[in-house]
TORKOL-4160 file (C-alpha; in steps of 0.2 Angstrom, whole numbers, padded with zeros to 4 digits, m for minus):
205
<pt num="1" X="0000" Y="0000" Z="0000"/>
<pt num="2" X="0007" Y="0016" Z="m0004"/>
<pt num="3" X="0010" Y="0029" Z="0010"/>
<pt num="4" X="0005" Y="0047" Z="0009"/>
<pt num="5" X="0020" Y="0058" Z="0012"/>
<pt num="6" X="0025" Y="0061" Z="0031"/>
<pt num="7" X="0015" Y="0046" Z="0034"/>
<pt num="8" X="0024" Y="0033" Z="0048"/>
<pt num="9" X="0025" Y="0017" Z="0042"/>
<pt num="10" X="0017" Y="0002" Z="0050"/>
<pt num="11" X="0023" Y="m0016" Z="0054"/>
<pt num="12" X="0013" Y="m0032" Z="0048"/>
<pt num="13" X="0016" Y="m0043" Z="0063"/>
<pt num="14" X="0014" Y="m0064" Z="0056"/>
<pt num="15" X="0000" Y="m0074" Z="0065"/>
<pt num="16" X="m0011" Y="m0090" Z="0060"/>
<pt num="17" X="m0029" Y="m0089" Z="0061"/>
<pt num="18" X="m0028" Y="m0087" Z="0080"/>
<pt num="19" X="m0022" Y="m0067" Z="0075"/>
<pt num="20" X="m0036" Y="m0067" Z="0061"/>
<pt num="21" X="m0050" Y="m0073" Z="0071"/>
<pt num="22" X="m0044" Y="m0059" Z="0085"/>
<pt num="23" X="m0045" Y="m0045" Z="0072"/>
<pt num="24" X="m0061" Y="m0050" Z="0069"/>
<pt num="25" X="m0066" Y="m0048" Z="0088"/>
<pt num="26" X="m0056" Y="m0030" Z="0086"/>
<pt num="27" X="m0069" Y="m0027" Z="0072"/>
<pt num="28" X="m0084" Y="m0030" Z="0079"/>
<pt num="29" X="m0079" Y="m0020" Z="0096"/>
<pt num="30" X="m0073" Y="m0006" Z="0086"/>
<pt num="31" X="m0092" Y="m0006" Z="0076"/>
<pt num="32" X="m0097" Y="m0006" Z="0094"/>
<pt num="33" X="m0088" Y="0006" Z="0105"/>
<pt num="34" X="m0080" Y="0016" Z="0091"/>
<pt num="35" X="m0061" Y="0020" Z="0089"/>
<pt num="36" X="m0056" Y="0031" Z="0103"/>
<pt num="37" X="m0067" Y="0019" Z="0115"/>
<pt num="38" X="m0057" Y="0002" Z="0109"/>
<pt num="39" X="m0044" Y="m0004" Z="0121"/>
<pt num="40" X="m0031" Y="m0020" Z="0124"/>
<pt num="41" X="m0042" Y="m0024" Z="0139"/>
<pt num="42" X="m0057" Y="m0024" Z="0129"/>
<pt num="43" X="m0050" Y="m0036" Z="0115"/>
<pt num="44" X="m0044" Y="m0046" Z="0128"/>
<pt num="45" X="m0060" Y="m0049" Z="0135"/>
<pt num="46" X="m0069" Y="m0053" Z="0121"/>
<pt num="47" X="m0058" Y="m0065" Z="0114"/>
<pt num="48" X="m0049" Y="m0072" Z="0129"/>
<pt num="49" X="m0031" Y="m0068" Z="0123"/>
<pt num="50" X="m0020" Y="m0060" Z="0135"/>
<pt num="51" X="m0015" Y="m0042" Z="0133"/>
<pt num="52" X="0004" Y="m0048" Z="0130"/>
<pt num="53" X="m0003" Y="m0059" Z="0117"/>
<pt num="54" X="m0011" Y="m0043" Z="0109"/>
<pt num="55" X="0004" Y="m0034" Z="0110"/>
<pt num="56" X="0015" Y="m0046" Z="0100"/>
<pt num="57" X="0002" Y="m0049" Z="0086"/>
<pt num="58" X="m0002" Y="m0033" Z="0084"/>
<pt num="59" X="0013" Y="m0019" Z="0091"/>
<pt num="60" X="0003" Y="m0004" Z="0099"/>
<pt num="61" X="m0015" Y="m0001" Z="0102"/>
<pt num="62" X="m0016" Y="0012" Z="0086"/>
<pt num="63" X="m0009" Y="m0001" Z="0076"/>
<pt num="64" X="m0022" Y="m0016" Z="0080"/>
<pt num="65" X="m0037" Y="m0003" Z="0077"/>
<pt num="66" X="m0028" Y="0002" Z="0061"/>
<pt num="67" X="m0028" Y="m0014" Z="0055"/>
<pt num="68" X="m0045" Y="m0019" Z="0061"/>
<pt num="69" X="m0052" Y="m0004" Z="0050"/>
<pt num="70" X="m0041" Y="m0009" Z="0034"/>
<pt num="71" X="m0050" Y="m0026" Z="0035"/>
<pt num="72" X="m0069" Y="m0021" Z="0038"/>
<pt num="73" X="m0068" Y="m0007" Z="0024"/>
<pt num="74" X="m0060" Y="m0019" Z="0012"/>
<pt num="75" X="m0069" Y="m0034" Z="0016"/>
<pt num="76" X="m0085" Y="m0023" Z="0011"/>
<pt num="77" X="m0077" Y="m0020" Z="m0006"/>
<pt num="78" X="m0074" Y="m0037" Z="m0010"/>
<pt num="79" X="m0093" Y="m0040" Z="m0004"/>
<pt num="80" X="m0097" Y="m0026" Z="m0018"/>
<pt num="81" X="m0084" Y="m0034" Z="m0031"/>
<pt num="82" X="m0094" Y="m0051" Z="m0029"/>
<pt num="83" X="m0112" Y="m0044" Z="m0031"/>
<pt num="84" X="m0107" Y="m0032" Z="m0047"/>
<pt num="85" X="m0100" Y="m0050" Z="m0056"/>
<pt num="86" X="m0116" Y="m0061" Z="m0050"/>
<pt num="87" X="m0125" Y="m0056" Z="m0069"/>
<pt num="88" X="m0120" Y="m0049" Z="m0086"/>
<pt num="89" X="m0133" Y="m0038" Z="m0088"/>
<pt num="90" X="m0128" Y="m0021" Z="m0089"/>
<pt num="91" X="m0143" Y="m0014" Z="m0080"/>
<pt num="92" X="m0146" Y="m0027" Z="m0066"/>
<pt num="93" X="m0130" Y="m0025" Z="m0061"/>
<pt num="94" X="m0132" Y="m0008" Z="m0060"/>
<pt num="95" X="m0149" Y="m0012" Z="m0049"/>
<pt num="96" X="m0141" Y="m0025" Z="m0039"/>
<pt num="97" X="m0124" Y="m0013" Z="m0033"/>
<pt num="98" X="m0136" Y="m0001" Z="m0029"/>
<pt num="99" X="m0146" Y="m0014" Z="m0019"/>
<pt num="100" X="m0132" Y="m0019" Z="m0010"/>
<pt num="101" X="m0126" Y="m0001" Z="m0005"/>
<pt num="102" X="m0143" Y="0002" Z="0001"/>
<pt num="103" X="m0143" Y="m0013" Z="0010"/>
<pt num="104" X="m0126" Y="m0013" Z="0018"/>
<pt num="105" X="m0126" Y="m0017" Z="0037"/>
<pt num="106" X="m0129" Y="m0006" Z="0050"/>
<pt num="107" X="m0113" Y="m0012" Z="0057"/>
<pt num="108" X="m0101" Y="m0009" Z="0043"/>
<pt num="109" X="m0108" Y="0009" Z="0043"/>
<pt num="110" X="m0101" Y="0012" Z="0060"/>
<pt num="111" X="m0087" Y="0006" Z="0053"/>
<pt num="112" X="m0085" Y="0016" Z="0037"/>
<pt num="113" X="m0090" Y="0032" Z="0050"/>
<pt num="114" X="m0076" Y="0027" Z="0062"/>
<pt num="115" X="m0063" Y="0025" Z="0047"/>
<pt num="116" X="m0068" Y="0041" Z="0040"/>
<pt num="117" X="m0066" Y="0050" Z="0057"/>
<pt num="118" X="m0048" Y="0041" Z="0063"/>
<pt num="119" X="m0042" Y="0044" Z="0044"/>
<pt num="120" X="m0043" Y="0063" Z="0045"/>
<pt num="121" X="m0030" Y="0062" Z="0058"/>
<pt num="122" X="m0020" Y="0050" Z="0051"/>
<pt num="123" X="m0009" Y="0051" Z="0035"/>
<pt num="124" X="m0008" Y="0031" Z="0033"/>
<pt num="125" X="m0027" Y="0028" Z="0035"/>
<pt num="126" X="m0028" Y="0043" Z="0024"/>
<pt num="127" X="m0018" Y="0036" Z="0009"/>
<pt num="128" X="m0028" Y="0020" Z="0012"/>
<pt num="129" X="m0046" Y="0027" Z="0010"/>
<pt num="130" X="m0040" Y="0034" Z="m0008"/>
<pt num="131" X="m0038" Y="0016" Z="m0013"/>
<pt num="132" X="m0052" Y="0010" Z="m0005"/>
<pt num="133" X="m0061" Y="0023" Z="m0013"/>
<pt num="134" X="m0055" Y="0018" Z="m0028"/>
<pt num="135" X="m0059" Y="0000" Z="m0027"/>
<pt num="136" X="m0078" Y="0005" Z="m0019"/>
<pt num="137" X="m0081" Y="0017" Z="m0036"/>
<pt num="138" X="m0072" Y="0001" Z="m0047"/>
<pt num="139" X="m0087" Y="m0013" Z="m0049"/>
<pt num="140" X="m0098" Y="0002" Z="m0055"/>
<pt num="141" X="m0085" Y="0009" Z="m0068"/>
<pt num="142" X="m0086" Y="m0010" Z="m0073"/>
<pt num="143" X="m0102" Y="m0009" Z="m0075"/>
<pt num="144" X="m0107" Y="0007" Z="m0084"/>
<pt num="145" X="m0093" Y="0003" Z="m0097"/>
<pt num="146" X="m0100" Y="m0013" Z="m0099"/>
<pt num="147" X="m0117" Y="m0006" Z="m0105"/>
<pt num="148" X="m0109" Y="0008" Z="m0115"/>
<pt num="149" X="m0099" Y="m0006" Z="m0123"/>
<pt num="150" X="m0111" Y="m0017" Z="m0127"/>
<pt num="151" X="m0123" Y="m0002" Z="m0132"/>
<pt num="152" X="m0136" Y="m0005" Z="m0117"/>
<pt num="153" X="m0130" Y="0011" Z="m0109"/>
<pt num="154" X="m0130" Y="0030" Z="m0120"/>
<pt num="155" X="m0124" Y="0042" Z="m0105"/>
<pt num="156" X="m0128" Y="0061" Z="m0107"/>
<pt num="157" X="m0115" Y="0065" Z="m0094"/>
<pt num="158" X="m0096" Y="0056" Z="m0091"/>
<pt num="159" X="m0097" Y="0041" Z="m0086"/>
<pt num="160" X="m0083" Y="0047" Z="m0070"/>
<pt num="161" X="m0097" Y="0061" Z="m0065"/>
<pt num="162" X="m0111" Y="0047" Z="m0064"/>
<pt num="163" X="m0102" Y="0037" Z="m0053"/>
<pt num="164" X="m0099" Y="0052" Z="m0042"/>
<pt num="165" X="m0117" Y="0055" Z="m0038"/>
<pt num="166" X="m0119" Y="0037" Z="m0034"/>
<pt num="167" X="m0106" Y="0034" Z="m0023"/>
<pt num="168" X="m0111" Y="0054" Z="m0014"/>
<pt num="169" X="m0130" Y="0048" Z="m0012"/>
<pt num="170" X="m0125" Y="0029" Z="m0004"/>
<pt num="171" X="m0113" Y="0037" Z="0006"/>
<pt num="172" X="m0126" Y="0049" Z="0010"/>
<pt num="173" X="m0136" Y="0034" Z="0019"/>
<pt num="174" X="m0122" Y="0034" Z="0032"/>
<pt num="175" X="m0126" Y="0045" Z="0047"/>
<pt num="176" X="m0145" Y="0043" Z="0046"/>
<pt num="177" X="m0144" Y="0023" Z="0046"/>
<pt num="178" X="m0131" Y="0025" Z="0062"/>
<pt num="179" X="m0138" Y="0039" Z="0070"/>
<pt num="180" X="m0156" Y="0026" Z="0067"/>
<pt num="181" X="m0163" Y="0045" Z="0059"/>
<pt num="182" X="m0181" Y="0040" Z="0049"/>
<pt num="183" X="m0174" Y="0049" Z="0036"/>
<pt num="184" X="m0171" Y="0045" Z="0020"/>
<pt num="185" X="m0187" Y="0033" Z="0018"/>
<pt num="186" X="m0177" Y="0019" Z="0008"/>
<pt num="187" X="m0190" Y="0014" Z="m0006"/>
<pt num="188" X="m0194" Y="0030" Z="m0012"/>
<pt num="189" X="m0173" Y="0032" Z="m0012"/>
<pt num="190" X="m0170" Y="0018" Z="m0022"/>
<pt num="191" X="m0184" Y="0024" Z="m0032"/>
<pt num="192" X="m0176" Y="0042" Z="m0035"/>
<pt num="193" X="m0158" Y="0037" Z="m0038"/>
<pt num="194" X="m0160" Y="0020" Z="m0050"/>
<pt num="195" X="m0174" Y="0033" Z="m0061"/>
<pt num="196" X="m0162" Y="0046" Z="m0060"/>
<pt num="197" X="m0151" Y="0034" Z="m0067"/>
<pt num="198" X="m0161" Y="0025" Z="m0080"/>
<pt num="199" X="m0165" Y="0043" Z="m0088"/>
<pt num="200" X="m0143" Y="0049" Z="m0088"/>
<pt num="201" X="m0139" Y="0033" Z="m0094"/>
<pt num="202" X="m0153" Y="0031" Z="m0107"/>
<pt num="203" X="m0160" Y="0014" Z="m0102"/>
<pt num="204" X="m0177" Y="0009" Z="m0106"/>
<pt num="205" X="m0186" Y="0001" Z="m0092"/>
């Protein structure tokens, strides 16, 4: 991964699936308690590894939570990866990433909310959310060239600027689904955006 200037590299400590099944304990307490509010004793409670243990897998606190947020958000990409290459039509893909957006879990929200807060005041998490946006934005680009390649798709605005507007409005859904806000109402959402689509992308429903 590449490092924005100034940023301090971190050390990969090696571990078995003991150390991968204890991240995902890090995970789940960081979706719970939050960044500032995840400690050793925590981690060690919930999984029942010893504090030293902690230590030696992972080097310093920061550096556990650090990871721990590297592999939720990219897990979640990977999830969005699989759905976008689960049919080859153009326009259900389309319907089906926007389903899974929509539909992502309460819990990965936190997470993506705690990433976004710890990586404005940090230049390696900072570096990383470029790539992970990257990767987030990539199954759609797929997609839309897909239809535009196969003639499915006749966009009246680039194809870069749509993508823009999709990844704004499900990132959109972040605060109101962890803050539990009733706002937006979710069917008449998907509605807007996949018609709002259907009409810049020139597809016939």
């Amino acid at each position: 991964m590449d490092v924005s200037a100034g940023a301090r590299p971190r050390r990969r400590r090696a571990g078995g699936e003991r150390r991968q099944a204890v991240l995902g304990n890090v995970v789940e307490i960081l979706a719970e308690r939050g960044y500032h509010n995840t400690r050793f004793q925590d981690v060690s409670h919930a999984s029942g590894v010893a504090i030293s243990t902690l230590q030696g897998y992972f080097g310093s606190r920061e550096d556990m939570l650090v990871e721990a947020l590297q592999a939720a958000t990219d897990g979640e990409v990977i999830e969005m990866l699989r759905v976008g290459e689960s049919t080859e039509d153009p326009w259900q893909r389309v319907v089906l990433l926007i389903d899974r957006g929509i539909d992502t879990p309460t819990p990965v929200w936190r997470m993506l909310m705690e990433f976004w807060t710890a990586a404005a005041h940090d230049d390696e998490l900072r570096a990383h959310s470029i790539g992970l946006q990257a990767r987030y934005r990539a199954p759609f680009e797929t997609t839309l060239r897909l239809g535009v390649d196969n003639g499915v798709f006749h966009p009246k605005h680039d194809i870069g600027s749509v993508i823009d507007l999709v990844v704004a409005a499900l990132d959109g859904l972040c605060f109101p689904r962890v803050l539990q806000q009733p706002y937006p109402e979710i069917d008449g959402f998907r509605a807007v955006l996949l018609d709002q689509l259907a009409t810049t992308l020139g597809v016939q429903q």
